[in-house]
N, C-alpha and C positions, 0 to 999 in steps of 0.2 A: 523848182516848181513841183506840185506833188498833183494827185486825184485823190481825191475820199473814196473809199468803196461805196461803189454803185452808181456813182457820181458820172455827169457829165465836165465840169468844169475842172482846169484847172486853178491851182491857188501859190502865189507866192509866201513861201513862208518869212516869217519876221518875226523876231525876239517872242511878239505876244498875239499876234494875231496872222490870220491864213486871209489872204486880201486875195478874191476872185479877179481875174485874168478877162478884159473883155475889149473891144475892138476901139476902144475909145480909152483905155488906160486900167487902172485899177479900180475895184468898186471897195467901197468901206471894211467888209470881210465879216469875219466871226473871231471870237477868242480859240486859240490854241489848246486844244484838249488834246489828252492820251491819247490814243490807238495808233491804228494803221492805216498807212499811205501808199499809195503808187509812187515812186518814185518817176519823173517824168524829164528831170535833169539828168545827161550824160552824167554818169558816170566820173569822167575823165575832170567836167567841168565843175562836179561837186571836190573833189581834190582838189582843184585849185582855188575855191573857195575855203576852203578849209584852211588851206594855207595862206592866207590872209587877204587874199584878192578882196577889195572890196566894189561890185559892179557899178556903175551910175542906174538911177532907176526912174521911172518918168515920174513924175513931179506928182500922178495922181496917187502912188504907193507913200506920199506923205499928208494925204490929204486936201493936194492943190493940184492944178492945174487939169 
């Protein structure tokens, strides 16, 4: 999960797009541009993503549910 500068929200990132984070699941998002980000993910838990963890995600970060 990252912040945009200036930003209130945060965003799950994905291959192609930053899908906002909100109490009811994922919302549609924006496309993935360059710059800088807050990092908002521990540390520890981006490592184990890295290494190949793949999380389960709620069903709205594909467009459903």
């Amino acid at each position: 999960m990252v912040r945009l500068p200036g930003a209130e929200e945060v965003y799950l990132v994905t291959e192609t797009r930053l899908l906002p984070w909100t109490p009811h699941g994922y919302a549609p998002g924006r496309p993935r541009e360059p710059g800088t980000v807050e990092l908002v993910t521990p540390p520890s838990t981006v490592d184990v993503l890295l290494a190949g963890y793949q999380p389960m995600l709620h069903p709205s970060a594909f467009g459903t549910g």
